[in-house]
C-alpha positions as CSV (number, residue, x, y, z in Angstrom):
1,X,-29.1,13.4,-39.7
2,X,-32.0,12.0,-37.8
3,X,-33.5,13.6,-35.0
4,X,-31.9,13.1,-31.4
5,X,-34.4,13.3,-28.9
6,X,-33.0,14.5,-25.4
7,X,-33.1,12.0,-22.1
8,X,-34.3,14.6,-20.2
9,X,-36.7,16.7,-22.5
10,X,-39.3,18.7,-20.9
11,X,-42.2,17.5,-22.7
12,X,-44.9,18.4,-19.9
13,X,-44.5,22.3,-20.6
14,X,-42.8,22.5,-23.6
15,X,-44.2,24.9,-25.7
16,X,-42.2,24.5,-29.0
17,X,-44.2,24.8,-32.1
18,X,-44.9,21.6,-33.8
19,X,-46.3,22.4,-37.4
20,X,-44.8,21.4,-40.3
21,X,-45.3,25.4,-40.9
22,X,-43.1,26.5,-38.5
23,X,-40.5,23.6,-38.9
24,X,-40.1,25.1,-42.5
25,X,-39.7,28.5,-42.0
26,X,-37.5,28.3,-39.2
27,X,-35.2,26.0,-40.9
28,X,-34.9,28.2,-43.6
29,X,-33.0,31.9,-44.9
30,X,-29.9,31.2,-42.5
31,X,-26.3,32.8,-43.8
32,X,-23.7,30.5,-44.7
33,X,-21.4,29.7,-41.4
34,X,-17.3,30.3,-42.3
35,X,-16.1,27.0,-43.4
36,X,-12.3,28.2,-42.6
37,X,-10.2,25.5,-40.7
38,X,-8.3,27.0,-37.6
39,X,-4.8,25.7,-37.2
40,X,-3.6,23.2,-34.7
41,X,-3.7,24.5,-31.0
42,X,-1.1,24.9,-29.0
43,X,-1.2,22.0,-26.9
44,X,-1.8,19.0,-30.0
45,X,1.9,17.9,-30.7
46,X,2.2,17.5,-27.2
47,X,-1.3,15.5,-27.1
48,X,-0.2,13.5,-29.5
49,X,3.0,12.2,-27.5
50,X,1.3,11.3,-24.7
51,X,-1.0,9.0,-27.0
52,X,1.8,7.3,-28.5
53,X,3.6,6.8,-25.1
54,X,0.3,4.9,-24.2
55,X,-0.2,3.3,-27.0
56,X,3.7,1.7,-26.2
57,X,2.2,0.3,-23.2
58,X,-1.1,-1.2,-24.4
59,X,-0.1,-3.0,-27.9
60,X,-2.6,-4.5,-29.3
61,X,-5.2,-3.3,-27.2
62,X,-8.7,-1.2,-28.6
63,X,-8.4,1.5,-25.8
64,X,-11.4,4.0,-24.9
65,X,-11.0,7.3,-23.2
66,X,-14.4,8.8,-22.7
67,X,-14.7,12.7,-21.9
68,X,-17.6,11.7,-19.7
69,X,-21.5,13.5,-19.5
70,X,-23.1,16.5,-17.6
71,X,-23.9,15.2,-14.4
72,X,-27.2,16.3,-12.7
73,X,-27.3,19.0,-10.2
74,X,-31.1,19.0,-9.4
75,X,-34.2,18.3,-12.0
76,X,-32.7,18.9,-15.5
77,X,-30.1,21.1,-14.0
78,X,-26.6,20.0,-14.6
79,X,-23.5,21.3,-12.9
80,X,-21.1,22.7,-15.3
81,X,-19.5,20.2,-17.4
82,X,-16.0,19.1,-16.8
83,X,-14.2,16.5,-19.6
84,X,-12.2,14.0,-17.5
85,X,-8.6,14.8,-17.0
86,X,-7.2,11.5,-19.0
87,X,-9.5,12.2,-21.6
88,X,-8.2,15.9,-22.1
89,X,-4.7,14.9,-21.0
90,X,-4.6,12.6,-24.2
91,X,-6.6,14.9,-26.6
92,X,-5.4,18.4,-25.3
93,X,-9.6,19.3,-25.8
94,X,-10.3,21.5,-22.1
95,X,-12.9,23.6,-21.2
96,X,-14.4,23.4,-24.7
97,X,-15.0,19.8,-25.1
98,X,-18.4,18.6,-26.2
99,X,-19.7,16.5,-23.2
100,X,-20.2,12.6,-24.0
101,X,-17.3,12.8,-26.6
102,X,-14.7,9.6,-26.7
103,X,-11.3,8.9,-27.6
104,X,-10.5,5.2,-29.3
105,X,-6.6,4.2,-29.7
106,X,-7.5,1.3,-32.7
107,X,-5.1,-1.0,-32.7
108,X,-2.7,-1.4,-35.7
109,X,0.3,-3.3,-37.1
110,X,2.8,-0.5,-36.0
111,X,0.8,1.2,-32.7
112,X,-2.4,2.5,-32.6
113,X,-4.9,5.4,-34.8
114,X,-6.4,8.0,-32.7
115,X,-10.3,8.5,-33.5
116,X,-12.2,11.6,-31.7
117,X,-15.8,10.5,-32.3
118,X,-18.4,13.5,-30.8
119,X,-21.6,14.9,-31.5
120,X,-21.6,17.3,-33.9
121,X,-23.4,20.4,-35.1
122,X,-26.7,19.2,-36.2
123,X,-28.2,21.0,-39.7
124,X,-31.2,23.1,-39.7
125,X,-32.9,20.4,-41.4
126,X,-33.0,18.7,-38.0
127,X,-35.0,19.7,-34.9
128,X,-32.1,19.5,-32.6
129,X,-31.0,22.9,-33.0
130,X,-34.2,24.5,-31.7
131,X,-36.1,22.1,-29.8
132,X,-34.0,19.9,-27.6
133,X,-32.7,22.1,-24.3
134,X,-30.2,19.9,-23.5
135,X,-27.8,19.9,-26.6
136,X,-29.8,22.1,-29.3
137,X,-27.5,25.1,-30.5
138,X,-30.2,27.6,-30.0
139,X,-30.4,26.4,-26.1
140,X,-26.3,25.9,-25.4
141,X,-24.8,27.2,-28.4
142,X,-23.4,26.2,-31.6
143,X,-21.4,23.0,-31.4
144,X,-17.9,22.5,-33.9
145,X,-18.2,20.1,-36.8
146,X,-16.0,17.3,-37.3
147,X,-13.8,19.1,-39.1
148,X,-13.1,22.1,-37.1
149,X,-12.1,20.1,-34.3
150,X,-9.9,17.5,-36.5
151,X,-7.9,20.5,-37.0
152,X,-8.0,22.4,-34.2
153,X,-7.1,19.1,-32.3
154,X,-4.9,17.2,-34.9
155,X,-7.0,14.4,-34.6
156,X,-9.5,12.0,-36.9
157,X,-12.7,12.8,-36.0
158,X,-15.9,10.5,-36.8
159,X,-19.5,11.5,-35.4
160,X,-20.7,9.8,-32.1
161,X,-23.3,7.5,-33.9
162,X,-20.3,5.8,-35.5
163,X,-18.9,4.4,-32.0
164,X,-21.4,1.9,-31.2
165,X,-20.5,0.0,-34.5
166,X,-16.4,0.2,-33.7
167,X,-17.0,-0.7,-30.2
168,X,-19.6,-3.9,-31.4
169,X,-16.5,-5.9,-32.9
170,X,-15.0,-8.4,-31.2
171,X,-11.4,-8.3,-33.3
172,X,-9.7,-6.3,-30.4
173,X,-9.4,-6.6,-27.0
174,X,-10.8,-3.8,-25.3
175,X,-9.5,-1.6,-22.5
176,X,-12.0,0.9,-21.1
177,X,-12.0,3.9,-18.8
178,X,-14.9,2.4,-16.8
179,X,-15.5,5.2,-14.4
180,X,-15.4,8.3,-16.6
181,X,-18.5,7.3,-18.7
182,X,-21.1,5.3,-16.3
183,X,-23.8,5.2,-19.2
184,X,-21.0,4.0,-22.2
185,X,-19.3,1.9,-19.6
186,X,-22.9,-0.2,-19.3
187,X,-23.4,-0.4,-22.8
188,X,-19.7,-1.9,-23.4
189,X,-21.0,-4.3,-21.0
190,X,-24.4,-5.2,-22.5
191,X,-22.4,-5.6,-25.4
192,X,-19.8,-8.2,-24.2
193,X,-22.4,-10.1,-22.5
194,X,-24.3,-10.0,-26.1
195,X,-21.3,-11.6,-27.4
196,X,-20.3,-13.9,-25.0
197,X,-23.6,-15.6,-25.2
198,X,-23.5,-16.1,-28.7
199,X,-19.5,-16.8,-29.1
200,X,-18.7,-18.7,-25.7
201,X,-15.6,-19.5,-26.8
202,X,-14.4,-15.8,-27.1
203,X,-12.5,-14.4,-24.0
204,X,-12.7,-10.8,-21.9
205,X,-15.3,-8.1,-22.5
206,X,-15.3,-4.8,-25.1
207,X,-15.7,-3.5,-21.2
208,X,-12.9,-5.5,-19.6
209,X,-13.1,-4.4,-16.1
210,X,-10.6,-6.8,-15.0
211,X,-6.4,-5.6,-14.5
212,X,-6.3,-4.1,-17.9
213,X,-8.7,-1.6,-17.1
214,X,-7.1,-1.0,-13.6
215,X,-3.7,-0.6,-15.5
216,X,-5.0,2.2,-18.0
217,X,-6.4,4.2,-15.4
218,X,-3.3,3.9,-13.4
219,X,-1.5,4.5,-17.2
220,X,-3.4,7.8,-17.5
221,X,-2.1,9.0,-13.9
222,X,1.8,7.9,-14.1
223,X,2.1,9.3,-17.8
224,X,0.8,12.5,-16.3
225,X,3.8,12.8,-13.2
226,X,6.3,14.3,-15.1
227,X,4.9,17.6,-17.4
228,X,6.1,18.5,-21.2
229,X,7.1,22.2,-21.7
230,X,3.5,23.1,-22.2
231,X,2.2,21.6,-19.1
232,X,4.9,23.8,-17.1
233,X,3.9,27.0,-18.7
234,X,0.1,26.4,-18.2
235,X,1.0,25.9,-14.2
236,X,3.4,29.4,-14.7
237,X,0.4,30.9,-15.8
238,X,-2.5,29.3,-13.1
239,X,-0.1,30.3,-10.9
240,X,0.0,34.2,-12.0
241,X,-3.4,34.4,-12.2
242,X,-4.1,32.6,-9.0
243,X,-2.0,35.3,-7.5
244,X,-4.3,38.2,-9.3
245,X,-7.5,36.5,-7.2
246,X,-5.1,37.0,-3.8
247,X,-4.3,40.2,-4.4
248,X,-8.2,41.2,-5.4
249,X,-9.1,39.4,-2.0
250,X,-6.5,41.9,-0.1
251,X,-7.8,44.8,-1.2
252,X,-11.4,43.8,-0.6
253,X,-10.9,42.8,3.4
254,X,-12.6,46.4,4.5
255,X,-15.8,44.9,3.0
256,X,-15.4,41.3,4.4
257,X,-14.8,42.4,7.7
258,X,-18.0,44.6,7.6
259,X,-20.3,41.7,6.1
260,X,-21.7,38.9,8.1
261,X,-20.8,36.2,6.3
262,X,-17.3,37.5,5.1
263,X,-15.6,34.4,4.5
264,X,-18.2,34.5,1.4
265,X,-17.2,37.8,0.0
266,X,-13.9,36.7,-0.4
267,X,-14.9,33.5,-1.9
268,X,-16.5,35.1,-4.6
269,X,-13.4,37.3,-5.0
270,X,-11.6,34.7,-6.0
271,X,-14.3,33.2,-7.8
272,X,-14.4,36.4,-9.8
273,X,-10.9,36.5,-10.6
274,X,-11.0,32.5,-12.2
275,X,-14.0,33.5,-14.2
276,X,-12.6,36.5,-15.9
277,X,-9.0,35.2,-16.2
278,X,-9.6,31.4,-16.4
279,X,-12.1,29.1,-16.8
280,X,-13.0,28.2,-13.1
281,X,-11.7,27.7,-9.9
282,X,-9.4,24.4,-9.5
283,X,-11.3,23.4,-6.2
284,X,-13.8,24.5,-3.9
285,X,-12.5,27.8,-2.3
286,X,-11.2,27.6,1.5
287,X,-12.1,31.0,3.1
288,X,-11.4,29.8,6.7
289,X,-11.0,32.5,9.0
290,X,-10.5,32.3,12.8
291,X,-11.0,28.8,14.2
292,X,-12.6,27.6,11.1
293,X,-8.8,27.6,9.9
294,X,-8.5,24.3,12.5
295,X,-11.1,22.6,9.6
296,X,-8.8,21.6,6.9
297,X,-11.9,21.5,4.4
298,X,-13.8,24.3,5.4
299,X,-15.5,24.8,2.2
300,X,-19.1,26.3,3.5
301,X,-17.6,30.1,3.9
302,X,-20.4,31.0,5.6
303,X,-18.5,33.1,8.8
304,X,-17.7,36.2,9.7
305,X,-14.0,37.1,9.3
306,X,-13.0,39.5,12.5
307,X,-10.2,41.9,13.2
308,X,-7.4,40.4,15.3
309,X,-8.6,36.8,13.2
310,X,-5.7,35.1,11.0
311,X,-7.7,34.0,7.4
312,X,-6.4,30.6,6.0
313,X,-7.3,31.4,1.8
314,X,-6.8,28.4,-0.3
315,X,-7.4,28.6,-3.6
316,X,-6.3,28.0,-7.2
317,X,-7.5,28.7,-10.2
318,X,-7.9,26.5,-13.4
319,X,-7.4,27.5,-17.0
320,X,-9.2,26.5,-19.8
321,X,-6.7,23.7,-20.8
322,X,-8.0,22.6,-17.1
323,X,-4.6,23.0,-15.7
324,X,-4.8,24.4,-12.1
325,X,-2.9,26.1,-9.4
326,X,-3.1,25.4,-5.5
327,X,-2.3,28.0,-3.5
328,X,-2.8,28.8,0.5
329,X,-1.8,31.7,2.2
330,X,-2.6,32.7,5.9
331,X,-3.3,36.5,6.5
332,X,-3.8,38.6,9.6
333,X,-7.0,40.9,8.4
334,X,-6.0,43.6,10.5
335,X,-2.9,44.0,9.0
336,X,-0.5,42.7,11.8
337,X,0.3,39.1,13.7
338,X,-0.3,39.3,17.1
339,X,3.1,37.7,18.7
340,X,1.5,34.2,19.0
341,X,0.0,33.9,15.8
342,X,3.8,35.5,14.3
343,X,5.4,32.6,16.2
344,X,3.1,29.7,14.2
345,X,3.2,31.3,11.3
346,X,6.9,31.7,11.2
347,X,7.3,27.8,12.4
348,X,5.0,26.9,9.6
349,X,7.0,28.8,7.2
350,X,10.4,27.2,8.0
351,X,8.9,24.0,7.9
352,X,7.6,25.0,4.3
353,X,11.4,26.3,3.4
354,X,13.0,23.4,5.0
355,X,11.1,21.1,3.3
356,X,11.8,23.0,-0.4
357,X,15.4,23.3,0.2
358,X,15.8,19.3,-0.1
359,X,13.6,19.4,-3.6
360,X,16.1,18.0,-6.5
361,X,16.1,15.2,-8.9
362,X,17.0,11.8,-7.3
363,X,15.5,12.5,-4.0
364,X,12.3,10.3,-2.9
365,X,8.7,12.4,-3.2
366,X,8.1,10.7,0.8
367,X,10.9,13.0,1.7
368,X,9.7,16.2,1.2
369,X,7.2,15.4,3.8
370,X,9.6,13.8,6.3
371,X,11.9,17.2,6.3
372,X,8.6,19.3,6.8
373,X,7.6,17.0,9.7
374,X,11.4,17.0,11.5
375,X,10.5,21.0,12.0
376,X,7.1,20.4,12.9
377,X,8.2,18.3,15.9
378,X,11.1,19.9,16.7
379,X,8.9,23.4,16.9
380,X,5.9,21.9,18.8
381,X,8.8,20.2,21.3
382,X,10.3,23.6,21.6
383,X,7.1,25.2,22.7
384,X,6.5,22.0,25.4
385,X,3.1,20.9,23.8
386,X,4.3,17.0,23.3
387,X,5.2,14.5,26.2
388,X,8.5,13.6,24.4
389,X,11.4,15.1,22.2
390,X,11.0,15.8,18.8
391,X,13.4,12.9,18.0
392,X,11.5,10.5,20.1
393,X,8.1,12.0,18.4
394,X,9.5,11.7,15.3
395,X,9.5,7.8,15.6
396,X,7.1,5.4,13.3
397,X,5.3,4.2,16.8
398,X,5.1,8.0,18.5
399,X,3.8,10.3,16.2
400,X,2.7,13.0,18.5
401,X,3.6,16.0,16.7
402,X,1.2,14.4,14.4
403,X,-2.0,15.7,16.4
404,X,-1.6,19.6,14.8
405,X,-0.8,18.4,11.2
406,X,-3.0,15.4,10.6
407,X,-2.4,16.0,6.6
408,X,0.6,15.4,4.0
409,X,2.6,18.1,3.1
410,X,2.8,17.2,-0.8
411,X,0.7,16.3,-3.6
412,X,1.3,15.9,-7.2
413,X,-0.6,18.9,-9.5
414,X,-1.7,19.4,-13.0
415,X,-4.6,19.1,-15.0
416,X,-5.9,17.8,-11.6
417,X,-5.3,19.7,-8.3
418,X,-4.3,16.2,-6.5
419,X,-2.5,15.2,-10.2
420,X,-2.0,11.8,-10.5
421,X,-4.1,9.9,-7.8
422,X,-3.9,6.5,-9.4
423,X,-0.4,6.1,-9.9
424,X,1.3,3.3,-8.2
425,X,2.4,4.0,-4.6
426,X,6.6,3.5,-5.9
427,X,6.2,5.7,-8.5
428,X,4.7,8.7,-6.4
429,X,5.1,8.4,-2.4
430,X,8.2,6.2,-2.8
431,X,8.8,7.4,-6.4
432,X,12.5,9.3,-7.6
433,X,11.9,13.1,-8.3
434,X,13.0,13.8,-11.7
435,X,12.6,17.0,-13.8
436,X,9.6,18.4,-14.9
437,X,7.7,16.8,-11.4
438,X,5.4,19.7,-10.5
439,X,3.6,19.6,-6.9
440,X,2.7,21.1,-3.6
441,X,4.5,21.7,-0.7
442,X,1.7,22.9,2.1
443,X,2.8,22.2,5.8
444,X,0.8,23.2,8.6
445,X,-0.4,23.8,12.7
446,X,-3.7,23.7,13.2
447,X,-4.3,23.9,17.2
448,X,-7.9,23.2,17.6
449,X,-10.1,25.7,19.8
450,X,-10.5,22.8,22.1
451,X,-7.4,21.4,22.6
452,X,-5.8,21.2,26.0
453,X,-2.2,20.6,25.1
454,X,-1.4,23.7,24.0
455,X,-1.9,26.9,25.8
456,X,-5.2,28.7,25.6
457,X,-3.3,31.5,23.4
458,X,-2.5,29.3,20.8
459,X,-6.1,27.7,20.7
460,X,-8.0,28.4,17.7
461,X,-5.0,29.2,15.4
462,X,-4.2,27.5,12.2
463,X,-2.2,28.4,9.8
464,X,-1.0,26.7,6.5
465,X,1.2,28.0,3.6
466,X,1.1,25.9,0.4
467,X,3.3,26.9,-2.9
468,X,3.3,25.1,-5.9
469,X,7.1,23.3,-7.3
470,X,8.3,22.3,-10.2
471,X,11.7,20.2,-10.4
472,X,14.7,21.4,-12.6
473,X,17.5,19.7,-13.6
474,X,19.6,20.5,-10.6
475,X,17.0,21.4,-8.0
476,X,13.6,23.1,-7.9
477,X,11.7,26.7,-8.4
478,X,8.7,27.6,-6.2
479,X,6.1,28.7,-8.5
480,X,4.3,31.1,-6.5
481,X,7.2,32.5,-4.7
482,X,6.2,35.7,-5.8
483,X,3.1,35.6,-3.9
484,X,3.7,37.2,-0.2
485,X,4.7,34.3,2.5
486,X,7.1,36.1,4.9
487,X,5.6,37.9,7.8
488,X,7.3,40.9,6.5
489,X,5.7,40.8,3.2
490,X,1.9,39.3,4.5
491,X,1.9,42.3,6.4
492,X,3.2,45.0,3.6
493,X,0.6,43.1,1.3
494,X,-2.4,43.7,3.5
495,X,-1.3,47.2,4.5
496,X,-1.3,47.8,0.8
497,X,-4.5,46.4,-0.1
């Protein structure tokens, strides 16, 4: 194999020997590696549906599914690596994957063949493995060979030198995820450009940026809106251990409320939990406690988290096949909700149970939101803080209600926590629920600390509670029911902990 130089090598203080000496002797006297095959994972019959049921929409069409690269965090630092979600979708590869790896459906008489093409382990009769920081086994780790992940994944594997010679042909259209791989997605382009100069009379681009490549991309979301059997049991089980990081953030309050910056102690709670029982968190946590609850993206965690303050926690974590829970509960740290903050909550909370009682196949996914919103007004009318009935607020032009829960109350959820994001607006707002749909439900109040519609009471409260729902056959089962949401049971939890 010949020597792969890294893009980002250190040269200017690399130290690494260089003598034909020590390029001997350290490629020599290493054991013999197990050359066993594991079997097929869990997840690659299911995989390999979901290729065949894009294939069906794309005949005749070369399609490329890169997992995408490491992208830079500072220097030659790069943030974790994540494979994108179509790619792992379609190859059931998660946490594992080798970054820069890309799937090609080939075109055939009767559908298409699925090709994984990666880098793979380099010998010890290369350089890679000891001097190149960025993808050398003795910096990262060893990588699989093409034939441990053919069977792990089911899949035909070629190396990732082989790709630039498929992709150079011109005897398929191609259809290319342009946004997952910025580096491929530019040579695709040099490459049609190449051809188009010399062959002006052949049409479209091995990069077609045009509908086609809008349509897989949207493709890759819809196929992805209702879950197999093995999609539902990895949300089950983000959803159990999502609950385990709750829990662990209970029972560490006593030392959040003494720190400074508490909201970051229980950030790293959670954060604890995903490592040890997943493979990350889902999303950056939300440890918003006080009036940072009014901030539906608090992310920086950097305040204190006081006795008397209700703490908005949402969280989820992902699992190694990337799947990932989304969870938000709202807890009083001292243990109790004062009257006012028991009289959000609860409004929240029926809002949330109004909203899941409708959830059944048949329905339409903009619903769910409507039903939420009815109580919404219909609370905030009751309490006197809009200048007309809920049933006039509730009206397309009005809206007022609208000012304390700016958000939606549902999102699609998966392998992504907003699942879905490219499918077409009448397949998910306006789309039919069917079974096997798995989302959020996550209504609201958030009464900023300067708002002078509401009483000064209720300034600086904000609640949300968000549960994860998958659709049955006749109805629907909340996920993460299991994890406190009545008043009752918030404050037994936190007593407890």
């Amino acid at each position: 194999m010949a020597e792969q130089k890294a893009p980002r090598a250190t040269t200017n203080r690399s130290t690494t020997p260089g003598s034909d000496t020590f390029k001997d002797y350290i490629s020599s006297q290493w054991a013999e590696r197990p050359a066993d095959l594991p079997a097929p994972r869990e997840q690659a019959p299911y995989a390999a549906a979901r290729r065949s049921a894009l294939s069906a929409l794309h005949p005749g069409k070369r399609l490329v599914v890169p997992a995408g690269r490491a992208k830079v965090r500072s220097n030659d630092c790069d943030y974790p690596f994540r494979a994108h979600s179509g790619f792992s979708h379609l190859t059931g590869w998660g946490s594992d994957t080798v970054p820069g790896s890309v799937l090609v459906l080939e075109p055939t008489d009767d559908g298409h063949e699925a090709t994984l093409y990666f880098r793979a382990s380099a010998g010890r009769d290369s350089d890679e493995f000891y001097a190149n920081p960025e993808i050398g086994e003795f910096w990262i780790g060893p990588r699989p060979s093409l034939a441990q992940v053919g069977a792990d994944l089911g899949l035909a594997t070629l190396d990732l030198g082989d790709l630039d010679a498929v992709l150079s042909t011109s005897d398929a259209d191609t259809l290319l995820l342009r946004e997952a791989d910025p580096e491929l997605t530019a040579r695709l382009d040099e490459i049609g450009r190449s051809q188009a100069d010399e062959s002006p009379a052949v049409g479209g681009s091995p990069a077609d940026g045009g509908p086609g490549a809008r349509d897989l991309a949207r493709d890759l979301s819809e196929l992805r809106l209702v879950k197999d059997e093995y999609e539902i049991a990895q949300m089950r089980q983000a959803v159990t251990v999502t609950g385990r990081g709750f829990t662990d953030v209970v029972a560490d309050l006593d030392d959040v409320l003494a720190h400074p910056r508490g909201e970051r102690l229980v950030e790293g709670t959670f954060n604890r939990r995903a490592r040890a029982d997943g493979n990350t968190v889902g999303y950056d946590t939300i440890a918003a406690s006080g009036d940072h609850a009014c901030v539906l993206h608090w992310t920086r965690n950097d305040g204190a988290v006081r006795d008397g303050d209700l703490i908005l926690i949402d969280a989820g974590i992902e699992l190694d096949s990337l799947y990932t829970a989304d969870i938000t509960r709202t807890l009083p740290v001292s243990g109790r909700f004062t009257d006012v903050q028991r009289l959000v909550y609860e409004a929240v909370l029926d809002a949330a149970d109004a909203a899941f009682a409708i959830v059944r196949p048949g329905i339409r996914f903009r619903e769910i939101h409507a039903e939420a919103m009815r109580v919404i007004a219909e609370k905030t009318a009751e309490w006197g803080f809009l200048p007309v009935s809920a049933a006039e607020s509730l009206e397309p032009d009005h809206q007022y209600h609208r000012r304390y829960m700016v958000h939606g109350t549902s999102h699609h959820l998966g392998i992504d926590v907003h699942d879905c994001a490219a499918a077409r607006r009448d397949l998910y707002l306006d789309g039919v629920l069917e079974p096997g749909m798995v989302f959020t439900i996550e209504p609201g109040l958030y009464f900023q600390p300067d708002d002078l519609t509401v009483p000064e009471e209720f300034r600086g409260i904000g609640v949300r509670i968000e549960d994860d729902i998958v659709v049955t056959a006749d109805g629907a089962e909340n996920l993460s029911v299991g994890i406190p949401r009545t008043v009752a049971d918030v404050e037994a939890w936190v007593a407890r902990g």
